[in-house]
N, C-alpha and C positions, 0 to 999 in steps of 0.2 A: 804486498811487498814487491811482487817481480813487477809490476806495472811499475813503479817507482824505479826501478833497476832500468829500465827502458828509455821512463820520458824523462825523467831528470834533468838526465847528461843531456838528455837534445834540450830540452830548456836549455841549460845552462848552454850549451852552444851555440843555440838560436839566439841569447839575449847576445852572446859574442860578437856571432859572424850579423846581427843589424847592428851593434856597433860601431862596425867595420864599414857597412854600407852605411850609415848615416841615416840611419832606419828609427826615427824618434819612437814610432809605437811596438817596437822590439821587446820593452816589457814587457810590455799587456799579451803579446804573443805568448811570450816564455810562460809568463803565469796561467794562460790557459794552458798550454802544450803540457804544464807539469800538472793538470788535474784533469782536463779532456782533451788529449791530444790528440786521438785519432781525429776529431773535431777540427781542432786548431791549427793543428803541423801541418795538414795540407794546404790550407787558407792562406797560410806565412809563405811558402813557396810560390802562393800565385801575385801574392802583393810585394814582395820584397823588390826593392830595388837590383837591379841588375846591373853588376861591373861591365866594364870594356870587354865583347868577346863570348859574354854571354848571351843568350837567346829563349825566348818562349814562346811556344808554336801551342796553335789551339783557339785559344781562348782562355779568361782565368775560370769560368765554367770545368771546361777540357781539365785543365788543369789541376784544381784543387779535385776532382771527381776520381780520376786515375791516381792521385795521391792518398786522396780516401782508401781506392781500394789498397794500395803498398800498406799504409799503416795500419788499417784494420788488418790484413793477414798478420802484420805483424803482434798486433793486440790478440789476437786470438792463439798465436803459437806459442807466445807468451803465455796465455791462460790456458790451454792444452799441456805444457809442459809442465806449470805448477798442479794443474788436475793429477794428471798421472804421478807426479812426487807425493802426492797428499796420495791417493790411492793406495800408491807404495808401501807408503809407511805404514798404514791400516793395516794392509794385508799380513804385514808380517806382525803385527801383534795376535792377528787371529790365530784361536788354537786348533781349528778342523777343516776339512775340505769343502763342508756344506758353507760353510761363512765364508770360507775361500772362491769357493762357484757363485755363490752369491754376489759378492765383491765382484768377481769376474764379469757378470753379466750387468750387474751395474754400471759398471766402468765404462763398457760398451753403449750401453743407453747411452750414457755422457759424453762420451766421446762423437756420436753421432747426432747428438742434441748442439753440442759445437759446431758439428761440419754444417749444418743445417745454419746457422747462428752466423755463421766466415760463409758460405759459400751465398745466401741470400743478398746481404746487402753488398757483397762486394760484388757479384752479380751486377745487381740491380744498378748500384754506381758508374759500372765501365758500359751497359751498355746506355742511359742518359750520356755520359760520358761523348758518348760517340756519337750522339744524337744533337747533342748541343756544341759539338766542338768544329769550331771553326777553320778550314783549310787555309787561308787568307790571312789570318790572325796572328801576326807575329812582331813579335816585340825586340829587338837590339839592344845591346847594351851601350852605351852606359845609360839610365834612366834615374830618375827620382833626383834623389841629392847630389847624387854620384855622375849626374850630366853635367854639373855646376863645378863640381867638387871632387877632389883627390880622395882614395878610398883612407880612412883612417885609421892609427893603429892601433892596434886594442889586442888586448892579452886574457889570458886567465887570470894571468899574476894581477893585470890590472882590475879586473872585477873583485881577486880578494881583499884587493887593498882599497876597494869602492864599500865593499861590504865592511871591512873593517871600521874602515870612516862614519859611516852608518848605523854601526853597532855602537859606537863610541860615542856619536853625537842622539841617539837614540836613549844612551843610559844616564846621559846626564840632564837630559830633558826628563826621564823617571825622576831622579836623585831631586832634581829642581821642585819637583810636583810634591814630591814624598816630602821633603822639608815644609812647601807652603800647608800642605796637608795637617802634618803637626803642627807648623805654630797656628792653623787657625784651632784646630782644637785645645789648645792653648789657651788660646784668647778666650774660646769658648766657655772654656773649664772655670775663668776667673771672675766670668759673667754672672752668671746664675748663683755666685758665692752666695748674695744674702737668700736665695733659698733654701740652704740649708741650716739655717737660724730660727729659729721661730721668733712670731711677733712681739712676743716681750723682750728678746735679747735686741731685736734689732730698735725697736723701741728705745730699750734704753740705752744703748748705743748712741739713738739719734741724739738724746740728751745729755749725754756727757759730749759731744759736738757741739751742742748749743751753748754747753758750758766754756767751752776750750776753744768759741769762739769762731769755730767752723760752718757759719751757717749754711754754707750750699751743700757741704755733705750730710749735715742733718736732715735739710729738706729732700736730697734726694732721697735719705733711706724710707725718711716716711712715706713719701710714696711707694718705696718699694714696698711697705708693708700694706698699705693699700694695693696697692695692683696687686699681689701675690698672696694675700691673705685677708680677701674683702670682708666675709663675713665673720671676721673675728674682733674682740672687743676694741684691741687695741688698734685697729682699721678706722673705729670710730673718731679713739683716739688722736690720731696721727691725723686724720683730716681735722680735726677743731684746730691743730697744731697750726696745720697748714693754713687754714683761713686768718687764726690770728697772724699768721705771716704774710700775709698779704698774698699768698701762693694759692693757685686754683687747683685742686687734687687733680691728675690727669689719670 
């Protein structure tokens, strides 16, 4: 849950502010940033397009590496602070001091299994960081779309009424689907009708057809009573029918 309290809103902000830049793969950001962000959020800082004014020194190496390390601390402060709330709660349901010492010395484990966890990669990241990051390497604004093109205006309001649109033309393409759905089981259901007849109804059936002058639905039933009940009498039946009709059993 606190992970979700964190990257959400920067999705959601990120999908905003490339809006705004003209940033077409500003989704794909947002939807990584809202399930692995410390991943993604730094990658979008070093690709995004840069307004008039802005600047990026380094390299996108340099870059996305030092935003690694911001967001991972942040990831981990986050999961440090939901650790010790969950702790919390623990400790006060226990009813003695040894559960209580226990918990205590746990907590500590964990808490330095963390530091261990944050202090490692984000380490590791600034000093590559510094290793790869370029003195020379600097970028101006305006770039990308935004060298061509006026920054755009885009809102919150306008993303809910994006999402609204979306949700609306989303439930009537369900509603559309859920109809063809039904009527084909429909059509289905009226199919197979003479299966649930047996060979003599459908049989005689066929003949009061051939009485009432209906010859093509006579001949079809007979076959149905062939195709769907070969080895029964009136299978035999129905094909002598059908030969005298000049019809080939199929």
């Amino acid at each position: 849950m606190w992970y979700f309290l964190i990257y959400f809103p920067l999705a959601v902000w990120m999908f905003i502010d490339s809006k705004r830049r003209r940033y077409d793969k500003g989704l794909w950001w947002a939807l990584g940033t809202a399930f692995i962000g410390p991943l993604t959020a730094p990658a979008y800082f070093a690709y995004r397009p840069l307004r008039k004014g802005e600047s990026r020194e380094g390299g996108r190496a340099w870059v996305i590496l030092k935003n690694f390390a911001l967001f991972w601390t942040v990831t981990m402060a986050g999961c440090t602070v939901a650790g010790m709330a969950n702790v919390a709660d623990t400790t006060n349901r226990m009813t003695n001091e040894y559960e209580r010492a226990g918990a205590a010395i746990g907590s500590a484990l964990g808490l330095g299994l963390l530091f261990i966890v944050w202090l490692l990669p984000m380490i590791g990241a600034v000093m590559v960081g510094v290793f790869l990051k370029k003195a020379n390497a600097v970028e101006n604004g305006p770039t990308g779309a935004l060298a061509t093109e006026e920054e755009a205006q885009y809102t919150l309001g306008d993303l809910a009424s994006h999402v609204k649109a979306a949700s609306q033309v989303a439930a009537s393409k369900v509603k559309v689907l859920a109809e063809d759905i039904k009527e084909r089981a429909n059509q289905d259901s009226s199919k197979p009708a003479s299966k649930s007849k047996g060979p003599a109804d459908l049989l005689a059936q066929a003949k009061e057809q051939i009485a009432a002058g209906q010859r093509e639905k006579a001949l079809a039933l007979l076959q149905d009573v062939i195709a769907f009940f070969p080895d029964s009498p009136e299978a035999t039946t129905a094909a002598v029918t059908l030969k005298k009709a000049g019809v080939s059993p199929e």
